[in-house]
KOLLUMKE-997729 format. One record per residue (C-alpha): x, y, z; residue in one letter. Coordinates in steps of 0.2 Angstrom, whole numbers, plus 5000, padded with zeros to 4 digits. Last residue first. Example, Ala and Ser with C-alpha at 12.3 -4.5 7.8 and 13.67 -1.06 7.14 Angstrom:
5068 / 4995 / 5036 / S
5062 / 4978 / 5039 / A
END
This chain:
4861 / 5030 / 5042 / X
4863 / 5049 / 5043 / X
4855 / 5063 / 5042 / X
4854 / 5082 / 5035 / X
4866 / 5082 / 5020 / X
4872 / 5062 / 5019 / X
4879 / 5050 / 5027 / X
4874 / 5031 / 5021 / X
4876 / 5013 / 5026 / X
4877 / 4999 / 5016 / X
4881 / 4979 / 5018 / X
4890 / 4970 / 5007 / X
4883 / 4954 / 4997 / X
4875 / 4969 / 4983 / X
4888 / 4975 / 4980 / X
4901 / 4962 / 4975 / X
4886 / 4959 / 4964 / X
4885 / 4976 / 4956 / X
4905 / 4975 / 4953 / X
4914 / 4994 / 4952 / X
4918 / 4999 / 4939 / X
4936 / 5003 / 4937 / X
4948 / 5017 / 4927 / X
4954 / 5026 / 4944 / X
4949 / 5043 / 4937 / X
4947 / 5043 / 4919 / X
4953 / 5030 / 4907 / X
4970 / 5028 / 4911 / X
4977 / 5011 / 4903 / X
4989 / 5005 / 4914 / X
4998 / 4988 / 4913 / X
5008 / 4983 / 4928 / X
5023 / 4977 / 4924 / X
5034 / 4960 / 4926 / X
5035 / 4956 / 4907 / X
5015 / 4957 / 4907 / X
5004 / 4959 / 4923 / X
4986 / 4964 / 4919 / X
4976 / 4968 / 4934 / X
4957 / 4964 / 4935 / X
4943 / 4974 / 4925 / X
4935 / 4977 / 4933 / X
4931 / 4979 / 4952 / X
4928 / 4967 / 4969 / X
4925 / 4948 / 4959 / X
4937 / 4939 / 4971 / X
4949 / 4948 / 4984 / X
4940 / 4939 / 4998 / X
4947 / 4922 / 4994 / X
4963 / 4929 / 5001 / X
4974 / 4913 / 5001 / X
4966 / 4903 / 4989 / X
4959 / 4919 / 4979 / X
4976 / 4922 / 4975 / X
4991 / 4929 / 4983 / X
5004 / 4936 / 4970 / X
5006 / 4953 / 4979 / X
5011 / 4966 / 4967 / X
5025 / 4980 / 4977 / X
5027 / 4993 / 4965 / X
5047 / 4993 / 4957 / X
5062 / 5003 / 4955 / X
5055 / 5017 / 4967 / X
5046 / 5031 / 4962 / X
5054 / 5050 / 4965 / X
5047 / 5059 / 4952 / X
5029 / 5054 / 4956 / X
5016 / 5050 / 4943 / X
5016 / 5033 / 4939 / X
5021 / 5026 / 4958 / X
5003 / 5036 / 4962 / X
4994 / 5028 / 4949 / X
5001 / 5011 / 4953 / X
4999 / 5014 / 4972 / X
4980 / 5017 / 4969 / X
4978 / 5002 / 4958 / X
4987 / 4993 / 4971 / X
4976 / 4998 / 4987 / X
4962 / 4993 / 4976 / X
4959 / 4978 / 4981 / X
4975 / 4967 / 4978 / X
4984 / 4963 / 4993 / X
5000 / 4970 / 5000 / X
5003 / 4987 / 4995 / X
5016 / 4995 / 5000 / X
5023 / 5011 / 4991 / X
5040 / 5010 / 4986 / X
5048 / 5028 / 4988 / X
5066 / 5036 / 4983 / X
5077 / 5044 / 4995 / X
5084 / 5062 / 4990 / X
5077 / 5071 / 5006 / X
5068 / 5082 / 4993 / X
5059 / 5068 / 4987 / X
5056 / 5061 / 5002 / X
5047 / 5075 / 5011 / X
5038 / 5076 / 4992 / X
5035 / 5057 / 4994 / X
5026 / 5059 / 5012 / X
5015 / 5075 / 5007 / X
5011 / 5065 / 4992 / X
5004 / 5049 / 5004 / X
4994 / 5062 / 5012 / X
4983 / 5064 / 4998 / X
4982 / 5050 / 4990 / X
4975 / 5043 / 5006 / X
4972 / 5041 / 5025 / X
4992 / 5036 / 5028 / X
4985 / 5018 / 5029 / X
4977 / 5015 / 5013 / X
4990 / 5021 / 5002 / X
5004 / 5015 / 5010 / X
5020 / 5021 / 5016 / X
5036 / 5014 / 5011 / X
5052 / 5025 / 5013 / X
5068 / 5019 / 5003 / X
5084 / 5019 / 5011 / X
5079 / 5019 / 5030 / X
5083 / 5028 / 5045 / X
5087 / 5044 / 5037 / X
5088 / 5058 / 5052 / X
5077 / 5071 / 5040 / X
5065 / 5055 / 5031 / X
5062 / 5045 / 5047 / X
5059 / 5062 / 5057 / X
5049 / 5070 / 5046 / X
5039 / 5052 / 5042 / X
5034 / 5051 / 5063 / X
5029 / 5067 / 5064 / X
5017 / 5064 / 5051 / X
5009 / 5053 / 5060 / X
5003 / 5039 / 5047 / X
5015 / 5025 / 5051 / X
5014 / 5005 / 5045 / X
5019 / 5005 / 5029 / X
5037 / 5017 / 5034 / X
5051 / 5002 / 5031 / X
5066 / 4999 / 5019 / X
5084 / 4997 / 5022 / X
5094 / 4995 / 5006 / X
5109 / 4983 / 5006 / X
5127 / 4989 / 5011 / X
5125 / 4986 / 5026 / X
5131 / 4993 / 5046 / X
5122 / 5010 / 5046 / X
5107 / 5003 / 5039 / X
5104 / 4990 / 5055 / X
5111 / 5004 / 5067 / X
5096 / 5017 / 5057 / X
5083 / 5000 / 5060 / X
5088 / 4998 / 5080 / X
5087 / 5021 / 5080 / X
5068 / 5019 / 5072 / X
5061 / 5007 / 5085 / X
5043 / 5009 / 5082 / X
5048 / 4997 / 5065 / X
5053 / 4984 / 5076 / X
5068 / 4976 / 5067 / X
5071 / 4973 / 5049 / X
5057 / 4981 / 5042 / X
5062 / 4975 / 5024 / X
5080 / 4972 / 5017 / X
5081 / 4975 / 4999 / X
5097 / 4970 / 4986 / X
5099 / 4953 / 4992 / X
5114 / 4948 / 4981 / X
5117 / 4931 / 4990 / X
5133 / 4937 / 5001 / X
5122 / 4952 / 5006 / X
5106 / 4944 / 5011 / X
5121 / 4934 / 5023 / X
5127 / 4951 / 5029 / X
5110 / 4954 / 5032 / X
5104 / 4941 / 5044 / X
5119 / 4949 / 5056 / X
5116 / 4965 / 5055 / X
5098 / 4955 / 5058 / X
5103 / 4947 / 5074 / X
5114 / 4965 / 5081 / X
5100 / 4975 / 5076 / X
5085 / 4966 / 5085 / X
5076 / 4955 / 5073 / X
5058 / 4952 / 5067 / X
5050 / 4969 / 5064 / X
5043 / 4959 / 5048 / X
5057 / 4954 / 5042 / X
5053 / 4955 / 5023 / X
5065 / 4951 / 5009 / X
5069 / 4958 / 4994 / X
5078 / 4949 / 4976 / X
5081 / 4955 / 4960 / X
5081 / 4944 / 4945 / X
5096 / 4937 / 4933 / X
5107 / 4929 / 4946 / X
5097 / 4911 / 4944 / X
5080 / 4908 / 4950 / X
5083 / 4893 / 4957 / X
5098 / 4897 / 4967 / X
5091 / 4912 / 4972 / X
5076 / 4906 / 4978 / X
5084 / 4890 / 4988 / X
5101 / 4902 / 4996 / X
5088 / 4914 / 5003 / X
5073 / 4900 / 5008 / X
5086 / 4890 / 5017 / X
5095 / 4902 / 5028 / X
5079 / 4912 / 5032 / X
5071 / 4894 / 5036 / X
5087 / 4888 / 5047 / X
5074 / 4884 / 5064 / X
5056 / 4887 / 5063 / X
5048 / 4905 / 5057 / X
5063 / 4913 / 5064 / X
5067 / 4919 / 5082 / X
5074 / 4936 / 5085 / X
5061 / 4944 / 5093 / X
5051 / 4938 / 5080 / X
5038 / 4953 / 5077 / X
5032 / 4943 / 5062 / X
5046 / 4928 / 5062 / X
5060 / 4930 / 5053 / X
5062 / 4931 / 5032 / X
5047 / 4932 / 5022 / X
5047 / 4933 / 5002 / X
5051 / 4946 / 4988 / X
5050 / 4944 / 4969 / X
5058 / 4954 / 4954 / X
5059 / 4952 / 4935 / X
5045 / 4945 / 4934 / X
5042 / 4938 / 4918 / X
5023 / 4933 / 4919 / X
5022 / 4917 / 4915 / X
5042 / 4910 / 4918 / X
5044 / 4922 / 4932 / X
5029 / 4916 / 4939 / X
5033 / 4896 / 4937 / X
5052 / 4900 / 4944 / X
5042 / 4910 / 4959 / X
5029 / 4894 / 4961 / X
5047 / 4883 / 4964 / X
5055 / 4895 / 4973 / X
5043 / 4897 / 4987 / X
5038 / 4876 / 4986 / X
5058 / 4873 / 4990 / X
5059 / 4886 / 5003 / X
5043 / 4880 / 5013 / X
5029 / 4892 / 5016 / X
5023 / 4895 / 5032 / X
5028 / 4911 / 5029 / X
5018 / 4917 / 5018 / X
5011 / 4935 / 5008 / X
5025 / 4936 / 4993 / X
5028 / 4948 / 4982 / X
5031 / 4948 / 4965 / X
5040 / 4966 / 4959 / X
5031 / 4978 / 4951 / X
5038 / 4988 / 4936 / X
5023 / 5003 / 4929 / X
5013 / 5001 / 4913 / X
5007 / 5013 / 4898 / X
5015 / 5027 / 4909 / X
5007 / 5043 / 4908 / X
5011 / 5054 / 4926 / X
5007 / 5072 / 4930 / X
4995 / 5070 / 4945 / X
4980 / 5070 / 4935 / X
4988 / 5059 / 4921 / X
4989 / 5046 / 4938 / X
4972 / 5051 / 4942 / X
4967 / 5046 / 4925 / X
4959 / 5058 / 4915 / X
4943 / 5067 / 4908 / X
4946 / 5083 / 4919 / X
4929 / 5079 / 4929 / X
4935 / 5061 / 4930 / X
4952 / 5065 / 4939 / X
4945 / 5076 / 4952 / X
4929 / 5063 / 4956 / X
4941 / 5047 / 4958 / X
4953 / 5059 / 4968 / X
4935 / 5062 / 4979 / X
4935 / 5042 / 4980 / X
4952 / 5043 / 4986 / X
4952 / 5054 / 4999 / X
4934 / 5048 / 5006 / X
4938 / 5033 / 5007 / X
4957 / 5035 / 5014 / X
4949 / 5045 / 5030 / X
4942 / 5030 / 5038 / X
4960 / 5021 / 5036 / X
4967 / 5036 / 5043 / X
4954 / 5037 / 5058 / X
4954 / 5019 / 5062 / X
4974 / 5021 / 5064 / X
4975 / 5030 / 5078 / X
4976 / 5052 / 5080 / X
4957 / 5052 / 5088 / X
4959 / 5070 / 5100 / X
4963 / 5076 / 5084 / X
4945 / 5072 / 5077 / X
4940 / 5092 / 5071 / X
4957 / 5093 / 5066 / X
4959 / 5079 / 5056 / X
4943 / 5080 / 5048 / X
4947 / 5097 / 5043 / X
4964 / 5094 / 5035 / X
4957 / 5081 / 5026 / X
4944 / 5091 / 5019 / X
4957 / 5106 / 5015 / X
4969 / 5092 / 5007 / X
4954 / 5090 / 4996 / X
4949 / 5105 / 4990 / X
4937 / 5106 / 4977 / X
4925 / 5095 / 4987 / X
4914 / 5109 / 4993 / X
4907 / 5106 / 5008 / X
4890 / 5100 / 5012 / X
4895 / 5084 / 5020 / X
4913 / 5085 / 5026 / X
4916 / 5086 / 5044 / X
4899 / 5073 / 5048 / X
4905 / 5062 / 5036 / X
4922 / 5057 / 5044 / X
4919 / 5054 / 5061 / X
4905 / 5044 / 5064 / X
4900 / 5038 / 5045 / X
4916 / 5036 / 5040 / X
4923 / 5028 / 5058 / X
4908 / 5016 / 5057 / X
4915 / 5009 / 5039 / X
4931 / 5009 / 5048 / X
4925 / 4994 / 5060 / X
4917 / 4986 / 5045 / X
4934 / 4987 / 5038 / X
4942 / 4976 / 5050 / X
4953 / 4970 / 5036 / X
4957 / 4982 / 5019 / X
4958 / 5001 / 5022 / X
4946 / 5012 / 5016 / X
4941 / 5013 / 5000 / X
4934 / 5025 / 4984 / X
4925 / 5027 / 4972 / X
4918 / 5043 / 4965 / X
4903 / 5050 / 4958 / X
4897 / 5071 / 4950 / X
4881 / 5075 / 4947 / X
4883 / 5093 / 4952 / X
4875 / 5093 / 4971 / X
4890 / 5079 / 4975 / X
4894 / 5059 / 4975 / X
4905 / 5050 / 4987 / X
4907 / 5032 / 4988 / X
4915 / 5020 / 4997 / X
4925 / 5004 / 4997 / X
4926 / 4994 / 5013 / X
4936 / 4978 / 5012 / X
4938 / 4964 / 5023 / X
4925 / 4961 / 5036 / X
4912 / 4966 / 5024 / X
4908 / 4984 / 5016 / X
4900 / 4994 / 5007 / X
4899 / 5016 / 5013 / X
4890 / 5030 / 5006 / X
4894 / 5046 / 5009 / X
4883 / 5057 / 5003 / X
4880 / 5077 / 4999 / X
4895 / 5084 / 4995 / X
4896 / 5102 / 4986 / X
4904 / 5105 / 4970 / X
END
């Protein structure tokens, strides 16, 4: 089963690809969402040329080639490059043995827990709980998380009292029933958001998000040391050094890489067995809804170590209109889970008009475009 294209679709926001091989086979794929024109050029550049006339039996042995071959290129273009070609060869695996890749991996849920998760900050507290009451009372979400801080805050919040405001608004519209997380953000330093937490404490916040910095591992281990909530963090890191260390010296409760980032299925596994056998469970991130959730779901379905919930953003085409008309058929949310129905490989098709707006290139056995 050699590979002979690449082939590449993409806009400013989204890049899916697809690989086909010399036996008929074709998978889909993506790459990162935003800038993904510039990863687009990362496939064909330093992805591609690695890969094309290999056999794609082995996929931790393609990504292991690619990573070598570019190691003097470790940043994040590379992983986000790397996740179109890992995920639409996973597409490929699945399909040839007739099932999902979640079935694949060992999994067979007919749905998986997500928890609602909001994208704003900007957001008032009042008009936060009031479309979380309306989603809980639509979809029954069981679960939502919002923004606390400022992004990358240095201890400011998005305007004075929000935090404060939004916590004790949601959970006193919601009522105690549902869980609820937060997301800093790398907004605090440890001693402001020990501080933050003890108040997520008093309101039955029962998941702290990125508290501080997230390239200041021993701020976010003081911040866990000192609650009693979980400590999260992990979606912005692919170095593999980095996830040893997180995971042996425990800096957070629950690790969080995602899909798209760590360069794909593949090396998002290596991550959760490293967590698994650290006992900490794993909540993939997934913040928009291409197809960075649908792989998260069939990941979150299959590993032993899942967390309680997928993240599901609840962004709509008014907020990220670029989302619209990618793949079918959409997401189905139903008592606060995902349904899955795990027809082979990732179970999508992929839009011909969608398609057709984004513009193509090709790698394949001999040239390239």
């Amino acid at each position: 089963m050699k590979i002979i294209s690449i082939e590449t679709f993409t806009n400013e926001y989204i890049g899916l690809a697809r690989v086909r091989t010399d036996e008929g086979d074709e998978g889909w794929g993506q790459t990162s969402a935003y800038n993904a024109d510039i990863s687009a050029q990362v496939v064909h550049r330093q992805v591609a040329p690695h890969v094309l006339g290999w056999s794609g039996l082995d996929i931790t042995d393609l990504n292991r080639e690619v990573l070598e071959r570019e190691h003097k290129f470790p940043g994040t273009y590379l992983y986000r490059s790397l996740c179109g070609l890992d995920t639409a060869l996973w597409d490929i695996h699945a399909k040839r043995a007739n099932k999902s890749v979640c079935q694949l991996l060992g999994g067979n849920p007919d749905s998986v827990p997500v928890y609602a998760s909001s994208m704003q900050r900007e957001i008032t507290p009042e008009a936060e709980a009031e479309r979380f009451l309306e989603l809980k009372e639509r979809y029954g979400y069981k679960a939502f998380k919002f923004r606390i801080g400022r992004e990358c805050g240095h201890d400011l919040d998005q305007w004075p009292g929000r935090t404060e405001a939004i916590v004790k608004q949601v959970r006193q519209v919601l009522g105690d029933d549902v869980a609820l997380l937060v997301d800093a953000n790398s907004a605090y330093t440890p001693t402001k958001a020990i501080e933050v937490g003890h108040m997520l404490q008093d309101y039955g916040v029962s998941h702290f998000e990125e508290p501080c910095p997230y390239w200041e591992s021993e701020w976010t281990r003081q911040v866990r040391d000192a609650l009693d909530i979980d400590i999260s963090g992990g979606e912005q890191d692919n170095d593999m050094r980095v996830w040893k260390h997180m995971i042996d010296t425990q800096v957070v409760n629950i690790v969080q890489p995602d899909v798209c980032y760590m360069g794909g299925v593949t090396r998002t596994l290596e991550v959760a067995k490293l967590a698994q056998q650290a006992h900490l469970p794993v909540t993939l991130h997934s913040a928009n809804l291409s197809l960075v959730t649908l792989f998260s779901a069939h990941i979150m379905g299959s590993i032993p170590n899942a967390g309680k919930y997928l993240e599901f953003s609840i962004e709509g085409l008014d907020y990220y209109p670029w989302q619209d008309k990618i793949f079918s058929p959409n997401f189905e949310i139903v008592e606060g889970r995902l349904l899955m129905d795990h027809k082979p490989g990732w179970g999508i098709e992929v839009n011909p008009d969608w398609l057709s707006q984004s513009h193509y290139q090709v790698s394949y056995m001999g040239s390239r475009f």
